[in-house]
C-alpha positions as CSV (number, residue, x, y, z in Angstrom):
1,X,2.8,29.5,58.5
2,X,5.5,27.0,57.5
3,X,4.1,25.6,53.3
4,X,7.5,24.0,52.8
5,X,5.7,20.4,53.8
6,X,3.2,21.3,51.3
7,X,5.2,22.6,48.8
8,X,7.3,19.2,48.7
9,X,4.0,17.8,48.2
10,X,3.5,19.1,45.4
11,X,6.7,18.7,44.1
12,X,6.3,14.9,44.8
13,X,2.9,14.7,42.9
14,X,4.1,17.1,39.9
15,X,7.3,14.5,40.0
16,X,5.1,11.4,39.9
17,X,2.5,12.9,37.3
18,X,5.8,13.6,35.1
19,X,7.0,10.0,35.4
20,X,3.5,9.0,34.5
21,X,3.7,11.2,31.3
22,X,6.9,9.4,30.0
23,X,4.6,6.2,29.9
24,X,5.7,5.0,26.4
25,X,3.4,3.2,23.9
26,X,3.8,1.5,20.2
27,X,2.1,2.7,17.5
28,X,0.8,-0.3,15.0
29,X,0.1,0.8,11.3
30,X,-1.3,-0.9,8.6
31,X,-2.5,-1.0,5.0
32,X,-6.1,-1.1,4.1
33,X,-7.9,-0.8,1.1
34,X,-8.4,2.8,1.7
35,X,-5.1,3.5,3.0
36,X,-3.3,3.0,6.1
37,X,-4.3,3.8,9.5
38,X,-2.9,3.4,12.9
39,X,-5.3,0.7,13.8
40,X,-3.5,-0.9,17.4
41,X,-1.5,1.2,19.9
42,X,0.4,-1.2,22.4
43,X,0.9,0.2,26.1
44,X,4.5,-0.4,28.4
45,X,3.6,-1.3,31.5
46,X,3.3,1.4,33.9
47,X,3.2,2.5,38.0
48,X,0.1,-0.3,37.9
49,X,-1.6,-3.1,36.9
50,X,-2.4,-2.8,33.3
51,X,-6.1,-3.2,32.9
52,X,-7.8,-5.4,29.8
53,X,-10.9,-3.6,30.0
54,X,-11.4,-1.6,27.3
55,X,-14.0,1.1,28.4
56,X,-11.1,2.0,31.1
57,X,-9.2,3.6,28.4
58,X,-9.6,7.0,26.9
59,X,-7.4,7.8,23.7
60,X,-6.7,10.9,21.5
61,X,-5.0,11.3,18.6
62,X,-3.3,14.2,17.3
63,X,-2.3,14.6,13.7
64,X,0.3,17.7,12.5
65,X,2.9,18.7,9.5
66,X,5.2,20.5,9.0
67,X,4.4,21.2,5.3
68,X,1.3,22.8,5.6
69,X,0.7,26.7,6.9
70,X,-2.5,25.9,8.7
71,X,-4.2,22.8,10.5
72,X,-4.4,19.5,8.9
73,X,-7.8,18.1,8.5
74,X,-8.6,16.6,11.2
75,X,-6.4,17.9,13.4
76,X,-7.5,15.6,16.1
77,X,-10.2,13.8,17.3
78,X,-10.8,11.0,20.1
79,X,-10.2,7.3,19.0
80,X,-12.5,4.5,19.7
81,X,-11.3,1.3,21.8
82,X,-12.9,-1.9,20.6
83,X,-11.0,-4.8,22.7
84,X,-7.6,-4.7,24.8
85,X,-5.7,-8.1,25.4
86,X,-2.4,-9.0,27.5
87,X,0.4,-8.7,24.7
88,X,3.8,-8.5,23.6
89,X,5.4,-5.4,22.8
90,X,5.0,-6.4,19.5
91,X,1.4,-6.8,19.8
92,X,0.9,-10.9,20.1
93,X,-1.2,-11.8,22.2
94,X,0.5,-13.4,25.6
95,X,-1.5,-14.6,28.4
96,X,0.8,-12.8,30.9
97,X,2.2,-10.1,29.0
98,X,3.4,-7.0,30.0
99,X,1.8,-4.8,27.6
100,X,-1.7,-4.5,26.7
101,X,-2.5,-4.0,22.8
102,X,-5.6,-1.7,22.4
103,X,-7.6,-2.5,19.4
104,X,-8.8,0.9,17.7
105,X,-11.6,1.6,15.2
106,X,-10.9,2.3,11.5
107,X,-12.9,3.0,8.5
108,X,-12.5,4.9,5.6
109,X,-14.9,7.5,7.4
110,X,-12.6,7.3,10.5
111,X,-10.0,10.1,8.6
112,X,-8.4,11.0,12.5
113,X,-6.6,7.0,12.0
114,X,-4.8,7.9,9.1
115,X,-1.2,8.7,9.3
116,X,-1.4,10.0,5.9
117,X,-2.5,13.6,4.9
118,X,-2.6,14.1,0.9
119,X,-1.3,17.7,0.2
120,X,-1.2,19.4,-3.0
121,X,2.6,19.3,-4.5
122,X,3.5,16.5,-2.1
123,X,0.8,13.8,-2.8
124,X,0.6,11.5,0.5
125,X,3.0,11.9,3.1
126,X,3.2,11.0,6.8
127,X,1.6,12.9,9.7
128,X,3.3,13.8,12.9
129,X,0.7,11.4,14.5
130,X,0.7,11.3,18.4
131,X,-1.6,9.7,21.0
132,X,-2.5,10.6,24.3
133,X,-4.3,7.5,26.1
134,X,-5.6,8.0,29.7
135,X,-6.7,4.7,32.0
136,X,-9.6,6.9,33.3
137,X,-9.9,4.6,36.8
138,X,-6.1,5.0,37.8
139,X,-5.3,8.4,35.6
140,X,-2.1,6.6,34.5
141,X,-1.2,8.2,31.0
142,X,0.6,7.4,28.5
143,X,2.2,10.1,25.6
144,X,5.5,9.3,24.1
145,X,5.9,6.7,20.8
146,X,8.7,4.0,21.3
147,X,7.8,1.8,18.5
148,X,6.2,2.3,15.3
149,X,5.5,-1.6,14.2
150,X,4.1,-1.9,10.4
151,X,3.2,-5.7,9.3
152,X,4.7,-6.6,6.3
153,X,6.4,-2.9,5.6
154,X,8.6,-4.2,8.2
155,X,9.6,-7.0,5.9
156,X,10.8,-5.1,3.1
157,X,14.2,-3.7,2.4
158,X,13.1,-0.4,2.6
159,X,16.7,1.8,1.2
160,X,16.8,1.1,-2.1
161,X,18.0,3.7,-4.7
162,X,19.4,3.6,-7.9
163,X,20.2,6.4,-10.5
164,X,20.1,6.2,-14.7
165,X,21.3,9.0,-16.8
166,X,21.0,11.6,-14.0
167,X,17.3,9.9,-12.7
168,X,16.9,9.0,-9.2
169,X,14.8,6.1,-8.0
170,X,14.0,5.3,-4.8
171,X,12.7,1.9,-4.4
172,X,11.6,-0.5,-1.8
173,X,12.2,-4.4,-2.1
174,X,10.8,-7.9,-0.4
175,X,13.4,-11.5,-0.6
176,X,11.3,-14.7,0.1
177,X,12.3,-17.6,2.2
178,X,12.4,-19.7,-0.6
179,X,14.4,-23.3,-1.9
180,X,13.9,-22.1,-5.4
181,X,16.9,-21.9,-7.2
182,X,15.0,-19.5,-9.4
183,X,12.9,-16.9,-8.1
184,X,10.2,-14.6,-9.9
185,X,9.9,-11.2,-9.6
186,X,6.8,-9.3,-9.0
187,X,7.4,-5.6,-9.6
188,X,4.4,-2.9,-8.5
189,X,4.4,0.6,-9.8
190,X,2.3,2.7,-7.6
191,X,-0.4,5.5,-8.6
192,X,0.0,9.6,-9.1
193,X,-0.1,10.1,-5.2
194,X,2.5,7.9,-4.2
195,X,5.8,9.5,-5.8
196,X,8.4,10.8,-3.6
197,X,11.3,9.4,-1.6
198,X,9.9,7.5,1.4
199,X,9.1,3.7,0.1
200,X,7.0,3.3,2.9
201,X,4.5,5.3,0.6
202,X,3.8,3.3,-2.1
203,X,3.6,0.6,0.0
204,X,0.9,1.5,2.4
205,X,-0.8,4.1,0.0
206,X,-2.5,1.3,-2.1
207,X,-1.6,-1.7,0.2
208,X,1.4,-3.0,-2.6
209,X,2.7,-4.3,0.6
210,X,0.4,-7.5,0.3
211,X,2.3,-8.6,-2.6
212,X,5.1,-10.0,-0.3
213,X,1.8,-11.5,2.1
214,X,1.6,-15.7,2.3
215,X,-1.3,-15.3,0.8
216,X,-0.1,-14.2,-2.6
217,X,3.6,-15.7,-2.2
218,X,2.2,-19.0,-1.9
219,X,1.2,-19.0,-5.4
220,X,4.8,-18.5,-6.5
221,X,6.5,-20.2,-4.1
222,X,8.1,-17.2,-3.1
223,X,8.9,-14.7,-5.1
224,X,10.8,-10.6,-4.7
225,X,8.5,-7.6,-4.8
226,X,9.9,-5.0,-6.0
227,X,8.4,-1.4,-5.4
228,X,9.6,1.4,-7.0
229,X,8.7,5.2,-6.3
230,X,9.2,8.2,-8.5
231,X,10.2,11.6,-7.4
232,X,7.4,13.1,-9.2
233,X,4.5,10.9,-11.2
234,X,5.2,8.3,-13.6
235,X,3.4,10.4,-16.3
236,X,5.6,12.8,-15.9
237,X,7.2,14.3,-19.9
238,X,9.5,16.7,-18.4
239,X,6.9,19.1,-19.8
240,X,3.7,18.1,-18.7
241,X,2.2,15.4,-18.3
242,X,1.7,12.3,-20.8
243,X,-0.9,9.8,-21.5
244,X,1.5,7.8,-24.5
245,X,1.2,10.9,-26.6
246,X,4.9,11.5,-26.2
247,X,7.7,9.3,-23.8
248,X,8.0,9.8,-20.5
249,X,11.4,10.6,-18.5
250,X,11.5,7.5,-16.4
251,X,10.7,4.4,-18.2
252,X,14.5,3.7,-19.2
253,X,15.6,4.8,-15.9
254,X,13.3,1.9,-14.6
255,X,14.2,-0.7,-16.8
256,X,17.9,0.0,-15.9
257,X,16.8,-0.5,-12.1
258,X,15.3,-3.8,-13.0
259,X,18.5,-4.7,-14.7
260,X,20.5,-3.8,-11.8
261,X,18.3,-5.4,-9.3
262,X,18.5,-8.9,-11.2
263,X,22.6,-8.3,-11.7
264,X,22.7,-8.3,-7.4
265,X,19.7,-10.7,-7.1
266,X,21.4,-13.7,-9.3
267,X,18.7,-16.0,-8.5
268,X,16.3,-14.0,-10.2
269,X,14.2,-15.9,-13.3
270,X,14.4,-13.9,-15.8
271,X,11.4,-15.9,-17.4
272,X,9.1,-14.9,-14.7
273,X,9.4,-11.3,-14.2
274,X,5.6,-9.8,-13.8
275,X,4.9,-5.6,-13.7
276,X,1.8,-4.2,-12.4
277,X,0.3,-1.2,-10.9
278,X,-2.6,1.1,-10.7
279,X,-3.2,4.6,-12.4
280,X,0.0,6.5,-13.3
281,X,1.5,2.3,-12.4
282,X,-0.9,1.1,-14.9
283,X,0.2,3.5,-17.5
284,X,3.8,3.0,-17.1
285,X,3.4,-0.6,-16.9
286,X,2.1,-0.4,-20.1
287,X,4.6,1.4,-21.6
288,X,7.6,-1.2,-20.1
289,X,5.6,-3.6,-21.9
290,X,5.4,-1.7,-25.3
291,X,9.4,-0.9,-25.3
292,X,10.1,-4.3,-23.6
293,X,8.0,-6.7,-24.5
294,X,10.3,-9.9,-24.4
295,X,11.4,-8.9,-20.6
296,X,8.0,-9.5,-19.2
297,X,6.0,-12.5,-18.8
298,X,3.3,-10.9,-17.8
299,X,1.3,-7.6,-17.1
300,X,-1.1,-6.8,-13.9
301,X,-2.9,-3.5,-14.3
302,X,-5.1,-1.7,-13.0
303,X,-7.0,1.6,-13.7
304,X,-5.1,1.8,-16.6
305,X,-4.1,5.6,-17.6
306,X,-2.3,5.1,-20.9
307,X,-5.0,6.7,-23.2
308,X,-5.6,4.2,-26.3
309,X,-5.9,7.2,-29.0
310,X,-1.9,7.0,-28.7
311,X,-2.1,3.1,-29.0
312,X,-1.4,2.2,-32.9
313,X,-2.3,-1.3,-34.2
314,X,0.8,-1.9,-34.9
315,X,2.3,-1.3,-30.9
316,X,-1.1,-3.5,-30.4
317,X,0.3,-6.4,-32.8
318,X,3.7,-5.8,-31.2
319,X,2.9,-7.3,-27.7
320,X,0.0,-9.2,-28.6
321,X,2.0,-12.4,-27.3
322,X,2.5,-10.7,-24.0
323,X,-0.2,-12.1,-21.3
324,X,-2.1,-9.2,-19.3
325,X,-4.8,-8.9,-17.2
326,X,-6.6,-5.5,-16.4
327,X,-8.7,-4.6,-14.0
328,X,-11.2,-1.4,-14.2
329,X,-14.7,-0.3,-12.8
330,X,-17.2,1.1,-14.9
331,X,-17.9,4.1,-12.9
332,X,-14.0,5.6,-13.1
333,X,-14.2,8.5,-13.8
334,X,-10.4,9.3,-13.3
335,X,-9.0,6.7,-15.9
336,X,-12.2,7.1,-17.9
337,X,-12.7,3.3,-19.0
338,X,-14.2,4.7,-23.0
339,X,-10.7,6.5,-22.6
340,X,-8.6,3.4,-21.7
341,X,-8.7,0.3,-20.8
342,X,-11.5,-0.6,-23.3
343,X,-10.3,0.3,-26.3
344,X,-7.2,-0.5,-25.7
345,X,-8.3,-4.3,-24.3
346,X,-10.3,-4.1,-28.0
347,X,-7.1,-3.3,-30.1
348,X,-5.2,-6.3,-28.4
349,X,-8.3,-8.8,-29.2
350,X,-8.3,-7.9,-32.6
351,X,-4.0,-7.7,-33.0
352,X,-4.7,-11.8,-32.0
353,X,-3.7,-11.6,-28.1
354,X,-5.0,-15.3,-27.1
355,X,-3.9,-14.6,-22.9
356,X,-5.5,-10.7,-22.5
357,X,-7.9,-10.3,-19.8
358,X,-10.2,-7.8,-18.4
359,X,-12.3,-7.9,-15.0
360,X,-15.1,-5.1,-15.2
361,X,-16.2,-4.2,-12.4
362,X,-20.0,-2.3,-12.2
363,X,-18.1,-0.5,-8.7
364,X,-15.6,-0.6,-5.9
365,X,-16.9,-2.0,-3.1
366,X,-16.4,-2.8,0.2
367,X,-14.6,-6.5,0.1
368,X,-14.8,-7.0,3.9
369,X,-18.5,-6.9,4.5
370,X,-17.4,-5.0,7.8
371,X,-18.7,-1.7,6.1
372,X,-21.8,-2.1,4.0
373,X,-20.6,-5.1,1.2
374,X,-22.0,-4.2,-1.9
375,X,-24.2,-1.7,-1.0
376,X,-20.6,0.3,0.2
377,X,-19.3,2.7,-3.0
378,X,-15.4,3.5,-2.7
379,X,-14.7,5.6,-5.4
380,X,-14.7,3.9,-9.0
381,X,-10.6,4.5,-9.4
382,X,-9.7,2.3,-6.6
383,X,-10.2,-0.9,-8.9
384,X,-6.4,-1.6,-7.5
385,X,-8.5,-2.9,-4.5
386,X,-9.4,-6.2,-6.3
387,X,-6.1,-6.7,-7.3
388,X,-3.9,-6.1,-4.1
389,X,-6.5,-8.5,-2.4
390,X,-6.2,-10.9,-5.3
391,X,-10.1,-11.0,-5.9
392,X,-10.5,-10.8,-9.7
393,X,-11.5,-13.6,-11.3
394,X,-13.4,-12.9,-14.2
395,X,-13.2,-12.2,-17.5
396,X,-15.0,-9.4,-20.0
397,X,-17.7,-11.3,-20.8
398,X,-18.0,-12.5,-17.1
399,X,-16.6,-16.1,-17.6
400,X,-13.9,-17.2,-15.1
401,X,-10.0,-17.1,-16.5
402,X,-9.1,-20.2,-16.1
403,X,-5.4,-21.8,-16.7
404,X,-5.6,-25.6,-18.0
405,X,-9.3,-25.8,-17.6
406,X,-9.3,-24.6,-13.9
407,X,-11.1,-21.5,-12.8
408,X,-8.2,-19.2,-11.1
409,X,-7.7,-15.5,-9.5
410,X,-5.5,-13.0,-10.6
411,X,-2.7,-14.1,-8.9
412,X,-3.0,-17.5,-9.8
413,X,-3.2,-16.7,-13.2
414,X,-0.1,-14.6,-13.1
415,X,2.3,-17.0,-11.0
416,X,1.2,-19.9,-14.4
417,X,3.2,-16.9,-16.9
418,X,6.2,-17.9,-18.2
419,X,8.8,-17.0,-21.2
């Protein structure tokens, strides 16, 4: 019996299901208050007619690195499809497109959407994440990334470095669209999990990336965003870590960045240059404040970490003209507030500070409504949540800030500081 006819066949239908395979897809990823996830994966156009509906589509994810021995957890897991639309390859929406975006489920519960693993000695770092999406109707498949799109990462300058006195920085910056001649600065130190030397990190890790967002550039009618990133942790001594006991090794390695980023960004104001930042941010924001306090015009922390046992009156008196606003939850029990923020908030009060501010929060909770509102309980050291969303609004006592009489956020308030 002659099988060459049905050995070419086979050949023909092993050829066409490889040329199915190579079906390429882009990945979309994007910051949320828990951290990014890969929330929209955008499909070339195949062998057929791309379909729109959603239950046609099967998708699993992989996730993978390098720099651990065994699995990552999750591995893998299958990914919900909520709504698919005629698109762009960027993901717009097109009425006769030639891609199809697939929305995808995410939650802070949904762990397989994160692109992120945190590992012990590395903190957060990317995943080898890969899909595998299957139209179940025509068993067209698609399994290789083109694209990875991230809104508003893509925006930023992302190769920044700079070295001081044998420190490297890494550092990731934003330039507005802007008729300002002079432009403020908004700098954003990030927390202990974010060091490293990929900028991408401390920009989706706490969603510092919404900084640079209309939303919040509207208030200062445009304005850079600087992000800088640490090889290690802000906190760190050199021998140990520190809480203001003793310096750090970074803070005049940082300040010499800012210098250097003002010297190539002329149009700078160097009246309105704002720092900020959560945790290990907060307490090094702190600290810039303390050894520079006529370089700011204004402080934006949360979850402070600089313990106020190594906070003197006299450092208190010393910046007491400098206007900050923290931001803190009761129930952090990583930056313990009895620790921090509320002793130290005290010490400015009584030094005289007339423009220092402190939203308490009772909890973290869920500012979308999409997961359970208040009833919804992130854990108490994400208080950065209320800040990167520009939500804070109220005072200690639980009156509004207001600027001139008028009720403002956080943002609002800071974009009215000025030397």
């Amino acid at each position: 019996m002659n099988n060459k006819p049905l050995f070419l066949i086979f050949c023909m239908v092993l050829a066409s299901f490889q040329v199915m395979a190579q079906n390429t897809y882009n990945l979309v990823v994007e910051g949320f208050d828990w951290g990014p996830a890969v929330n929209k994966v955008i499909l070339s156009k195949g062998s057929t007619d791309l379909s729109v509906d959603p239950s046609v589509y099967q998708v699993y994810a992989t996730r993978s690195s390098e720099l651990s021995e065994s699995p990552i957890n999750p591995s893998g897991g299958e990914r919900t499809v909520l709504s698919a639309y005629p698109s762009d390859a960027q993901g717009n929406r097109q009425e006769d497109g030639n891609y199809v975006t697939l929305n995808l489920a995410v939650a802070p519960t949904i762990r397989v959407s994160s692109p992120f693993q945190y590992m012990r000695g590395h903190g957060n770092v990317w995943v080898d994440y890969q899909l595998l999406i299957t139209n179940t109707e025509t068993l067209e498949i698609w399994n290789k990334e083109s694209d990875r799109i991230m809104p508003l990462i893509d925006e930023f300058d992302l190769d920044g470095k700079f070295t001081h006195s044998n420190v490297e920085l890494t550092y990731a910056s934003f330039t507005p669209e802007t008729d300002q001649e002079k432009v403020p600065l908004i700098i954003w130190l990030h927390g202990g999990g974010e060091g490293g030397t990929d900028t991408t990190i401390p920009l989706l890790g706490n969603r510092a990336a919404n900084y640079a967002s209309p939303e919040i550039q509207q208030y200062f009618d445009g304005a850079y965003v600087l992000v800088p990133q640490t090889p290690t942790r802000w906190m760190d001594s050199g021998d140990g870590s520190t809480s203001g006991q003793v310096d750090d090794i970074y803070f005049k390695a940082l300040k010499a960045l800012f210098d250097d980023f003002v010297a190539k960004n002329p149009n700078v104001d160097i009246d309105r240059i704002y720092v900020g930042g959560c945790s290990n941010g907060g307490y090094m924001s702190l600290k810039l404040i303390l050894e520079y306090p006529d370089y700011f015009a204004g402080g934006y922390i949360s979850a402070l970490a600089y313990r106020a046992a190594y906070l003197s009156d006299d450092q208190a008196k010393s910046i007491k003209n400098v206007p900050i606003w923290f931001v803190h939850s009761k129930d952090d029990s990583t930056t313990v507030a009895d620790q921090t923020v509320l002793p130290v908030y005290d010490k400015l009060i009584k030094a005289g500070a007339k423009d220092v501010h402190l939203t308490f929060y009772e909890h973290v909770v869920d500012i979308t409504g999409l997961l359970g509102g208040e009833d919804y309980h992130y854990p108490g050291h994400w208080s950065w949540i209320y800040s990167h969303a520009n939500l804070s609004q109220t005072d200690f006592d639980g009156s509004p800030v207001k600027v001139n009489g008028v009720p403002v956020t956080i943002m609002q308030w800071l974009s009215s500081q000025s030397n």
